[in-house]
DOLOZA-501796 format. One line per field, with one value per residue: x, y, z of N, C-alpha, C in turn; residue number from 0. Coordinates in pm, whole numbers, plus 50000, padded with zeros to 5 digits. Layout:
# DOLOZA-501796
n.u X_...
n.v Y_...
n.w Z_...
ca.u X_...
ca.v Y_...
ca.w Z_...
c.u X_...
c.v Y_...
c.w Z_...
pos NUM_...
//
This chain:
# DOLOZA-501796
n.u 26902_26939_26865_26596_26468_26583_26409_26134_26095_26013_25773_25614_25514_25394_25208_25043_25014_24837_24646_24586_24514_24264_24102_24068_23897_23654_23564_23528_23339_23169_23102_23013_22745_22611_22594_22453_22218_22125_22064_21872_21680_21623_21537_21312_21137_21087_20956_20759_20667_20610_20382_20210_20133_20085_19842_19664_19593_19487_19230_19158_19033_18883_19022_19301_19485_19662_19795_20074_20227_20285_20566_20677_20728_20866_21122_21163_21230_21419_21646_21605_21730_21992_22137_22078_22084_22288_22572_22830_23144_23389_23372_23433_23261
n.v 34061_34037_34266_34273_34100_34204_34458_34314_34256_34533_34592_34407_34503_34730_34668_34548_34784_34889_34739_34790_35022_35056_34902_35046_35242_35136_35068_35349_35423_35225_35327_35566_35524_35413_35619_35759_35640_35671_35938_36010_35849_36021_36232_36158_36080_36363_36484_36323_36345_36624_36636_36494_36655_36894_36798_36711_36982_37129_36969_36864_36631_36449_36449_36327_36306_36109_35990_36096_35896_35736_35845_35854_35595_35499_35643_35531_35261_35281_35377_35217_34980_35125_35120_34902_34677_34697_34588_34627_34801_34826_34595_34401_34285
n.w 72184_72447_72573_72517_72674_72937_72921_72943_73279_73325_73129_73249_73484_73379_73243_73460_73612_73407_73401_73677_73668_73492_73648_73902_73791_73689_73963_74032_73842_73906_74171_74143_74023_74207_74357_74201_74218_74497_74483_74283_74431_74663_74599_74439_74598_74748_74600_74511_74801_74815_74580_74695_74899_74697_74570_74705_74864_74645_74611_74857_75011_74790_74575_74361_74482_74612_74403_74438_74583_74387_74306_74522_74631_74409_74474_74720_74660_74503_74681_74907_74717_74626_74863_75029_74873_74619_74482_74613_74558_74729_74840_74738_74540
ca.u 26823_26938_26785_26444_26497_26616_26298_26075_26001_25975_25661_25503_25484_25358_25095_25006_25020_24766_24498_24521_24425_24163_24008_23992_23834_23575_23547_23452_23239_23066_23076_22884_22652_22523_22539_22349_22068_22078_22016_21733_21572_21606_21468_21191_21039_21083_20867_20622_20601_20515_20259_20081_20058_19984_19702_19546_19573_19410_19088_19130_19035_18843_19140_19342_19663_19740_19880_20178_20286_20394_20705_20753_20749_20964_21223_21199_21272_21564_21732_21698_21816_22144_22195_22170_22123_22356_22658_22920_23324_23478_23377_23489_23138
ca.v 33964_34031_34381_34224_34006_34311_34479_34202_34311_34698_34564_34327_34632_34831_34588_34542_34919_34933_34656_34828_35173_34993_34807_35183_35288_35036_35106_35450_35407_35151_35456_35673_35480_35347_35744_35867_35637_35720_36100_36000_35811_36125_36343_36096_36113_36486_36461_36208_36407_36748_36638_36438_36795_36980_36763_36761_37140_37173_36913_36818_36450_36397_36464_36203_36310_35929_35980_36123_35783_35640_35869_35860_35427_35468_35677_35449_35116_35311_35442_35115_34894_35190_35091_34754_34541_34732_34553_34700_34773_34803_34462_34269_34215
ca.w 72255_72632_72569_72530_72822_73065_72949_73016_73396_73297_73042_73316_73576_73312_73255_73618_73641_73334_73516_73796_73585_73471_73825_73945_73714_73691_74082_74065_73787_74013_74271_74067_73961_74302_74433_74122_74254_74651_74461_74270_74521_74709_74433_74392_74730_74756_74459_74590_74936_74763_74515_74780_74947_74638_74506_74850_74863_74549_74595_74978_75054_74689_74498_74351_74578_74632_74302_74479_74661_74328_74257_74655_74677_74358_74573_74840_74643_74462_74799_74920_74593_74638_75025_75043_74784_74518_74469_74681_74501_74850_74976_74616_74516
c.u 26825_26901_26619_26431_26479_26505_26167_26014_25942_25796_25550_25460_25448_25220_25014_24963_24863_24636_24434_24459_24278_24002_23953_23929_23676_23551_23505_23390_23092_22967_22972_22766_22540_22508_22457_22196_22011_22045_21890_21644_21537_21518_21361_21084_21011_20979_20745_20544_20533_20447_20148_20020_20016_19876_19603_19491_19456_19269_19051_19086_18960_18945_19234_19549_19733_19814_20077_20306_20357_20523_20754_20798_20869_21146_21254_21260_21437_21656_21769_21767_22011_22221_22213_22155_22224_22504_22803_23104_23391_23481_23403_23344_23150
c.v 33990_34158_34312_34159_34146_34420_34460_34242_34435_34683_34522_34409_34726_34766_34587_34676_34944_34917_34739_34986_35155_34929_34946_35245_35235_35080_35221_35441_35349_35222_35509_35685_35457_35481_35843_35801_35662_35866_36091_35942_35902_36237_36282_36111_36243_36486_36417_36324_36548_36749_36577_36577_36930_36935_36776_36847_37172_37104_36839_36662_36354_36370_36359_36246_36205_35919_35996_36021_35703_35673_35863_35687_35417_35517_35576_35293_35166_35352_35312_35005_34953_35117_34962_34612_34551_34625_34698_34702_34778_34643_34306_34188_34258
c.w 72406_72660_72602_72615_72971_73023_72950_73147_73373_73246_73181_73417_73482_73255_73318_73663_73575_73376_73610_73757_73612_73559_73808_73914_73730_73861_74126_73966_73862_74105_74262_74052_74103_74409_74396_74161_74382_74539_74414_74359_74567_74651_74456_74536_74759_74683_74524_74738_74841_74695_74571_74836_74874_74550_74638_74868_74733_74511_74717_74935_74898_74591_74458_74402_74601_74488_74341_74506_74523_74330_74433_74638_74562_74416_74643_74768_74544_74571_74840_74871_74625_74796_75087_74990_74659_74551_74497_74621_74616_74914_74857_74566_74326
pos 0_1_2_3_4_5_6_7_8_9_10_11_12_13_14_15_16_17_18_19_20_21_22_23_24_25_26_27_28_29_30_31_32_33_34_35_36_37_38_39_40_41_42_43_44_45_46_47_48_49_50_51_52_53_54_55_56_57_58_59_60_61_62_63_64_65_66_67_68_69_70_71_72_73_74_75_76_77_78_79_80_81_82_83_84_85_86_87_88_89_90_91_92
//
């Protein structure tokens, strides 16, 4: 019985230890997630900008090059969803 007692704290720091595995985890997951979409945003406008300039190229001002602006505006509302409305793990959000 005073065995199971005297390792009693050992367990509860091994517990505490496990949580906190766990948080961090959960915290760079978070990470990841909110740097895999600053990339696509990035991606997506790259995108957007060079098909505006190769539909242009290929039918000048008739051309339906404004097609371009969707995958660019979708960049832009994912860059800034990542920057500052994402839910931030450093600030306990």
């Amino acid at each position: 019985m005073l065995k199971r007692f005297a390792a009693l704290p050992k367990r509860q720091e091994g517990a505490r230890a496990a949580l906190e595995l766990l948080r961090e985890e959960e915290r760079l997951k978070a990470i990841r997630r909110v740097e895999g979409m600053k990339v696509g945003g990035l991606i997506n406008i790259g995108l957007g900008i060079a098909l505006l300039f190769f539909l242009y190229s290929l039918g000048g001002p008739g051309s339906p090059y404004l097609c371009g602006l969707i995958f660019l505006f979708i960049g832009l509302a994912l860059l800034a969803y990542a920057l500052f409305m994402a839910p931030r793990p450093d600030r306990g959000n």
